[in-house]
C-alpha positions in Angstrom: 196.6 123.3 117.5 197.9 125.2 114.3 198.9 121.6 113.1 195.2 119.6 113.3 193.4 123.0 112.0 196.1 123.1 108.7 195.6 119.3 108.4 191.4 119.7 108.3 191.6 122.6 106.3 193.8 120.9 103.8 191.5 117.7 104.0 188.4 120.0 103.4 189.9 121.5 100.2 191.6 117.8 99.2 187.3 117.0 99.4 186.0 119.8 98.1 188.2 119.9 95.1 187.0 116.9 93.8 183.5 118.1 94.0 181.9 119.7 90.9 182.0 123.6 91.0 178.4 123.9 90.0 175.5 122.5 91.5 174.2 119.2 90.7 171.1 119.3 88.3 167.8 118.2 90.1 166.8 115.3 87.7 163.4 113.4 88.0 163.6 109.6 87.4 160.3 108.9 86.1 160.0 109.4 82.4 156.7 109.9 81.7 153.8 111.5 79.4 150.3 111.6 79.5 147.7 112.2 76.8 144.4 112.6 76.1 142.3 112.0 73.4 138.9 113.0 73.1 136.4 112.4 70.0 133.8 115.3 70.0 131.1 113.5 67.6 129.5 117.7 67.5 132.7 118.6 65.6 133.8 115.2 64.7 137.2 115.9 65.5 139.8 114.6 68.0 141.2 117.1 70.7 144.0 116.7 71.9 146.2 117.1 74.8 149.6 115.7 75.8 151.4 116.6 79.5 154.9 116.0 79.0 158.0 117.1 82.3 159.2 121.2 81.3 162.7 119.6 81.6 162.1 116.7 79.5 160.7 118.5 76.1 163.4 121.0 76.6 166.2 118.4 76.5 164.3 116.8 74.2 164.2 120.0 71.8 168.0 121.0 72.4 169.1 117.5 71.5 166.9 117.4 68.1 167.4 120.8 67.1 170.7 122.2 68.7 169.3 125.0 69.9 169.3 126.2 73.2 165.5 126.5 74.8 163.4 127.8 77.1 159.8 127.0 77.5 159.3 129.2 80.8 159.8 132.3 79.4 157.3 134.8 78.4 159.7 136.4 75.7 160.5 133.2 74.3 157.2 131.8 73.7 156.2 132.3 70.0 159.9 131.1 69.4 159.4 128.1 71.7 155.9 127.5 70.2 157.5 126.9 66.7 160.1 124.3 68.3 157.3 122.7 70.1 155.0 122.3 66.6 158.1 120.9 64.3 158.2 118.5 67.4 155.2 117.4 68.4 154.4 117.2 64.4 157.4 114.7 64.3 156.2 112.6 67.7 152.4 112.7 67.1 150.4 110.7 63.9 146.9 109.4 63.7 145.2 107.2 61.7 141.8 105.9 60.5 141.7 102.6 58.4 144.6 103.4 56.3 144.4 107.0 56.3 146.4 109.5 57.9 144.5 112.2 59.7 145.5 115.7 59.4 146.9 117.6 63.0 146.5 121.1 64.1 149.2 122.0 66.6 147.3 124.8 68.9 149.7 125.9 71.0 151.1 124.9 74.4 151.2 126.3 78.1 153.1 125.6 80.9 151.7 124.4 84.4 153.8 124.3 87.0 156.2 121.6 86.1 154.8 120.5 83.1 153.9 121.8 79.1 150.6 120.7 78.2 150.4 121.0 74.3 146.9 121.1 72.4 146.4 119.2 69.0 143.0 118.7 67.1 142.3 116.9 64.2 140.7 117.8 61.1 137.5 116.9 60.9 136.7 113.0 60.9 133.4 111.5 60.0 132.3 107.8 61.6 135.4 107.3 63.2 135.5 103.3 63.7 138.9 103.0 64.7 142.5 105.3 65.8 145.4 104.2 65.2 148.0 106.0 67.3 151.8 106.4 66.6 153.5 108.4 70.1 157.0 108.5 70.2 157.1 111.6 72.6 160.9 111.7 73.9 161.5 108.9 72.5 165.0 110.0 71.0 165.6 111.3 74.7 164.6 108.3 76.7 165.0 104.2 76.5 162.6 103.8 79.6 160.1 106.4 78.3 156.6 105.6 79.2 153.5 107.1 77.4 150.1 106.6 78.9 147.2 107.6 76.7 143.5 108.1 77.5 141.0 107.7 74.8 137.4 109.0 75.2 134.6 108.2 72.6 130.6 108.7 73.2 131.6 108.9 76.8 133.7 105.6 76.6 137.4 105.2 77.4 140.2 103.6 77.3 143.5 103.8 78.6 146.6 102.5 77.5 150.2 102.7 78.1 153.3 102.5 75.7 156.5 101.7 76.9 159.4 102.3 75.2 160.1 101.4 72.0 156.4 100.0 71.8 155.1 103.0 70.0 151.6 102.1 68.5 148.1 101.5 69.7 145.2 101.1 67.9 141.5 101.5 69.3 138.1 100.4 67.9 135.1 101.7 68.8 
């Protein structure tokens, strides 16, 4: 009896060795974002506001600026909120005709598993057209997929960019 207990014992450990010690990492294996885009003809300004995974835009900040992150805590945040703006200021550009449009990063806010961000544009008189360039995780992910809604005078239009598509361009 000895014998078969030392024998599953030592097969348990043979097992359990190979294992990792710590846990595996609860991953998600859709790679998404979602964004919309709203043109408020009272300000004349597009607002802005991009859903992106917690996990992903942490990852995503670690691996562009080496730096360890935490977009959960409370202590963190003004820290986290300047990683977040170099970021989404690198990821985010929009256009009208030929010309760039100036971006106001507003902060971000976490819900539940996800970091909404908030961007408005400068001010932007008879907007005709958008031209947007999202590479959100991007340098993260090869089977990132962005899916923007555009609202303007109560019309909209959705959209989807799949990796390494990157531009869209909407007339109104």
């Amino acid at each position: 009896m000895t014998i078969i207990l030392n024998q599953t014992l030592l097969i348990c450990y043979l097992i359990l060795g190979f294992l990792p010690l710590k846990p595996l990492e609860k991953k998600h294996p859709l790679h998404l974002s979602s964004m919309e885009l709203n043109y408020t003809t009272k300000g004349a300004t597009v607002e802005i506001s991009c859903r992106l995974f917690t996990d992903d835009l942490e990852s995503a900040l670690n691996k562009v600026f080496k730096v360890h992150t935490d977009l959960s805590s409370v202590a963190k945040h003004v820290e986290m909120d300047g990683l977040v703006k170099k970021y989404a200021t690198q990821h985010l550009q929009l256009k009208t005709g030929s010309k760039l449009i100036g971006l106001n990063y507003l902060g971000f806010e976490k819900d539940n598993e996800a970091i909404v961000l908030y961007i408005e544009s400068v001010p932007v008189k008879g907007l005709k057209d958008l031209e947007i360039l999202n590479t959100f995780m991007y340098d993260l992910f090869d089977d990132q997929s962005n899916i923007m809604h555009i609202t303007y005078n109560g019309n909209r239009k959705s959209t989807k960019l799949d990796y390494p598509d990157k531009l869209y361009k909407a007339v109104f």
